[in-house]
RODO-2510 file (C-alpha; in nm, 4 decimals, decimal comma):
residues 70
     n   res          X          Y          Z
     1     x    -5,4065     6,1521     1,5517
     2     x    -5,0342     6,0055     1,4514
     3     x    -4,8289     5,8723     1,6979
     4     x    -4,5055     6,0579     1,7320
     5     x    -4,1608     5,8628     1,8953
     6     x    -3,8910     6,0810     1,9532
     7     x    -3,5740     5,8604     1,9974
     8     x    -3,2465     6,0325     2,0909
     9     x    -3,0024     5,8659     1,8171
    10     x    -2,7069     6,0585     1,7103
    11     x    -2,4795     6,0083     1,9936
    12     x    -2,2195     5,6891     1,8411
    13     x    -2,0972     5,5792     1,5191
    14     x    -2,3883     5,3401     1,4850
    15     x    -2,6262     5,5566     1,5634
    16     x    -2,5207     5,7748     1,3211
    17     x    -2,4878     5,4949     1,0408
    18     x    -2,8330     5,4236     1,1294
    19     x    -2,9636     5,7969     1,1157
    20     x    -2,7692     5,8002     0,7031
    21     x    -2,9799     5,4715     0,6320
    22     x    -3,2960     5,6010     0,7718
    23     x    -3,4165     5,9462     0,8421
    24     x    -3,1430     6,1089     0,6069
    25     x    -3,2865     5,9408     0,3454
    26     x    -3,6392     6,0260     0,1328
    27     x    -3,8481     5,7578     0,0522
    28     x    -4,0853     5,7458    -0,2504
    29     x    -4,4219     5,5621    -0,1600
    30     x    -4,6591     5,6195    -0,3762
    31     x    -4,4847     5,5114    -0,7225
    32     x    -4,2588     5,2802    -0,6844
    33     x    -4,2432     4,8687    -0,5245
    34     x    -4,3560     5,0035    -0,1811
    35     x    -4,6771     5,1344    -0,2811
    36     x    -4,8026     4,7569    -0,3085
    37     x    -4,6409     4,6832     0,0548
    38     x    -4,8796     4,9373     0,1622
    39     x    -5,2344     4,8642     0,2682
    40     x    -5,4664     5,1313     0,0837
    41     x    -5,5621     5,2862     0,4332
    42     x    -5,1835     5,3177     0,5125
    43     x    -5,1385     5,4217     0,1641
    44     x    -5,4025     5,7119     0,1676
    45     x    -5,3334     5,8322     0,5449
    46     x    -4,9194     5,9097     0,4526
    47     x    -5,0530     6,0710     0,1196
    48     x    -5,2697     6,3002     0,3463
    49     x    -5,0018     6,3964     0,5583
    50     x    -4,7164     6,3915     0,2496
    51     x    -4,8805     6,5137    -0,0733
    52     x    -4,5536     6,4990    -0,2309
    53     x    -4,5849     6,0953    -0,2028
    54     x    -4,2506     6,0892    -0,0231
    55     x    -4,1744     6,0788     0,3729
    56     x    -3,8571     6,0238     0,5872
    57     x    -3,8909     5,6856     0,7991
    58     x    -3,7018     5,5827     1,0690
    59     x    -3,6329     5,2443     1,0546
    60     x    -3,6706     5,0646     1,4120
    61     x    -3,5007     4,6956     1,4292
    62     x    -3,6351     4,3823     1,5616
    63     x    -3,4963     4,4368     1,9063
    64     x    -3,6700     4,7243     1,9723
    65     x    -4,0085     4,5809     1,9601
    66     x    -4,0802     4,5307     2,2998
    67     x    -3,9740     4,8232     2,4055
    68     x    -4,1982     4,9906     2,1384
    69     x    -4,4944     4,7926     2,2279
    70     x    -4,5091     4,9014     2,5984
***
C-alpha cells in the first residue's frame, strides 16, 4: 500500500519556490540518469503505479527528516 504525506505548502514565497522546483515539475524515471539511482524494486513499483515512466515528486529537505520519521 503507498504511503501518502499530505503537506500544506503553498502559503509563502518559499513555499511556493519550492512547490515550482518540485511537484510542478515531471520527472522522467525510467530513461534517463535516474533510472540507475533507482533500485529495480523501486524502479518496477513507480512503473506500476506510472506506466508513462514519469511521476511528480516532492522533494523533502534534510531538516525535515525527523519529523518524517516519527
Amino acid at each position: 500500500m503507498p504511503l501518502v504525506v499530505i503537506q500544506p505548502s503553498y502559503g509563502n514565497p518559499a513555499a511556493r519556490r519550492h512547490w515550482r522546483d518540485t511537484l510542478d515539475t515531471v520527472v522522467d524515471f525510467a530513461h534517463t540518469v535516474r533510472a540507475p539511482l533507482l533500485t529495480p524494486s523501486q524502479r518496477e513499483q513507480l512503473q506500476g503505479f506510472h506506466p508513462g515512466g514519469s511521476a511528480r515528486f516532492w522533494g523533502a529537505r534534510g531538516r525535515q527528516d525527523r519529523k518524517m520519521s516519527a
